[in-house]
C-alpha positions in Angstrom: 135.0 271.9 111.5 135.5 268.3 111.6 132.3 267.5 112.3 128.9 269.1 113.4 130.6 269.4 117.1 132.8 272.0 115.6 135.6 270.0 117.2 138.5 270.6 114.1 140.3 267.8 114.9 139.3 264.5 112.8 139.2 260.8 114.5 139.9 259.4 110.5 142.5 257.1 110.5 142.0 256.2 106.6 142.0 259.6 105.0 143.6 260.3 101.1 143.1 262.1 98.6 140.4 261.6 96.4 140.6 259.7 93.6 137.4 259.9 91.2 133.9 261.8 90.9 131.0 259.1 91.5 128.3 261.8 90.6 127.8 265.5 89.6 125.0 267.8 90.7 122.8 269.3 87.9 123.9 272.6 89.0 127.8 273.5 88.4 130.3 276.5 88.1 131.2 277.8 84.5 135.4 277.0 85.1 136.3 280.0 83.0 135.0 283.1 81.6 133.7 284.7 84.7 130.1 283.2 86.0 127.3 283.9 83.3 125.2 280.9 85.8 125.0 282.9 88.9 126.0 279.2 90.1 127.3 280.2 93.8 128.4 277.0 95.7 127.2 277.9 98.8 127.8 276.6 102.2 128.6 273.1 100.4 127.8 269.6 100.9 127.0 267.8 104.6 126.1 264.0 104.2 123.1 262.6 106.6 122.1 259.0 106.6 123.2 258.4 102.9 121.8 261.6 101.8 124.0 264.5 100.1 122.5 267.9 101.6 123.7 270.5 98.7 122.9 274.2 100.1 122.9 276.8 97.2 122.8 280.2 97.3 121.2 281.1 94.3 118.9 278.1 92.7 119.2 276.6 89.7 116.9 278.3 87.0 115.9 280.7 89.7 115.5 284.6 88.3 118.7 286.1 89.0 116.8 289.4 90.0 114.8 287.7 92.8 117.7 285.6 94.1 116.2 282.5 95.6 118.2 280.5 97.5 117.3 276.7 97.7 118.5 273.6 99.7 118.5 270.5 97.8 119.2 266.4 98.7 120.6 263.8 96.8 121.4 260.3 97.0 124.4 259.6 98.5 125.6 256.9 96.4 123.6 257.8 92.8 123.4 260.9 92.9 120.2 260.8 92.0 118.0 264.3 93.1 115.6 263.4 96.1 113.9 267.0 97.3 114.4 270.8 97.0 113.6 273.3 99.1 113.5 277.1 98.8 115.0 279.4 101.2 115.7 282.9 101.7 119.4 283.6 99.8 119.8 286.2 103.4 120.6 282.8 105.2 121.8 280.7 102.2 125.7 280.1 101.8 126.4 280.1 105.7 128.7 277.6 106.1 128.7 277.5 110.0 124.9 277.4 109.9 124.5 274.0 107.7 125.1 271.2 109.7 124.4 267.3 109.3 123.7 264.6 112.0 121.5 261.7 112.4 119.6 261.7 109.2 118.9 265.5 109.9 119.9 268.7 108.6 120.0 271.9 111.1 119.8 275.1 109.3 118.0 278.3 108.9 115.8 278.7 105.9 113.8 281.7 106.4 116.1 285.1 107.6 113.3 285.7 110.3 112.6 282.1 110.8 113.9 279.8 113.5 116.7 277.1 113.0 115.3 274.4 111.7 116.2 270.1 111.7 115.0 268.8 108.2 114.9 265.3 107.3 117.7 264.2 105.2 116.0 261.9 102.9 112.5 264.1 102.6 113.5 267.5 102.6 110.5 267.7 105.4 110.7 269.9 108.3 111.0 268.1 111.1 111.2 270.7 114.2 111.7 274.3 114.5 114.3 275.4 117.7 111.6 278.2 118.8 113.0 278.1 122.2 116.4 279.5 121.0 115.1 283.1 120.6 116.8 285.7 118.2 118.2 286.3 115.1 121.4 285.0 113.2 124.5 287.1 113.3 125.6 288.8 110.6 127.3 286.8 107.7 129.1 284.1 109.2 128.3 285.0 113.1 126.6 282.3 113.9 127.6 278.8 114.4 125.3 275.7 114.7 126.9 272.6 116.4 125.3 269.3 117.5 126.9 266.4 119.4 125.0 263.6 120.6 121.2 265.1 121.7 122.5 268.4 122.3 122.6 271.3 120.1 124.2 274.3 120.3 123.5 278.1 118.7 124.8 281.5 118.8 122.6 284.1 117.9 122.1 287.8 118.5 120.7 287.3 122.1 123.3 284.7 123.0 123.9 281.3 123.4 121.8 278.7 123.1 121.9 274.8 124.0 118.4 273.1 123.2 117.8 269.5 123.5 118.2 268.3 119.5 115.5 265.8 119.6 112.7 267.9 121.2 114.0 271.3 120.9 113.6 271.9 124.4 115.8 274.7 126.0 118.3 273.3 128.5 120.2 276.5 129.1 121.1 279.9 127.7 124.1 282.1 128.1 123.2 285.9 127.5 125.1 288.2 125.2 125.6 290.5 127.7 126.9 293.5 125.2 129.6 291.2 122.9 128.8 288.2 120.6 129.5 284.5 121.9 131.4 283.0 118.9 132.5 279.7 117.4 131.2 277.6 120.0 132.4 274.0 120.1 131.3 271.0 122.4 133.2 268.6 124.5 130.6 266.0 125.0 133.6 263.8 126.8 133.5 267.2 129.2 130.7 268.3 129.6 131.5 271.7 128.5 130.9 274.0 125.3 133.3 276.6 124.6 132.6 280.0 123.1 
């Protein structure tokens, strides 16, 4: 997962290994002794127009017996804390359904909610994919990929490609009885795999 295409193979030419920590996040794993913090990391980090989008499956200072989830931006470069969001910990920590592109973040933050694009440096929502009707597959089932101004779901009723700008539906593959999975687009082709 290269990139939020879902193409695995990177265009880097300058890669290595990392060599420092500019900045930490306020919430962080207890290295030994089990996990007394509840701290779960998630579905990670996705960077968006100099904005760090942190999702977290349980958040910080959150009652442990409620489980709230929470999606959370930070300066790219400071690390200083910009927003936080709350979301349902059903549909926190999916890695395939946090993606970053164009100053936006596509996830799901509600388990009966639609996917979302929220705006990098606000934390606002910006549009809801309503077109793409159904629900996510279970755990890791479904897959959000964008490429360009298209963007492409999986969900329980099949497979989705919406325009990523206006959220209008372009076209939709049926399940048809089996689940369309990992999805990946070949803007160069035309074509999306599943």
């Amino acid at each position: 997962d290269h990139g939020p295409d879902g193409n695995g193979v990177s265009r880097d030419r300058r890669i290595r290994a990392p060599s420092h920590l500019q900045w930490v996040s306020g919430v962080q794993a207890i290295p030994l002794g089990g996990n007394p913090a509840g701290y779960d990391p998630g579905a990670g980090v996705r960077v968006a127009g100099g904005v760090v989008g942190v999702d977290y499956k349980l958040a910080d200072g959150a009652d442990k017996r409620r489980r709230q989830g929470m999606l959370a931006g930070f300066d790219a470069w400071s690390g200083v804390p910009l927003w936080k969001a709350p979301r349902d910990v059903a549909v926190a920590g999916r890695r395939w359904q946090f993606v970053a592109d164009g100053g936006r973040l596509f996830t799901f933050l509600k388990s009966d909610g639609p996917l979302v694009a929220v705006d990098a440096r606000t934390g606002r929502t910006l549009l809801a994919y309503d077109a793409a009707a159904g629900k996510p597959l279970r755990d890791e089932g479904t897959q959000v990929r964008v490429a360009g101004d298209l963007l492409v779901v999986n969900l329980d009723t099949g497979l989705f490609a919406l325009d990523a700008w206006s959220g209008a539906l372009r076209w939709r593959r049926p399940a048809e009885g089996a689940a369309l999975l990992f999805p990946v687009v070949d803007p160069a082709a035309g074509r999306v795999y599943a």
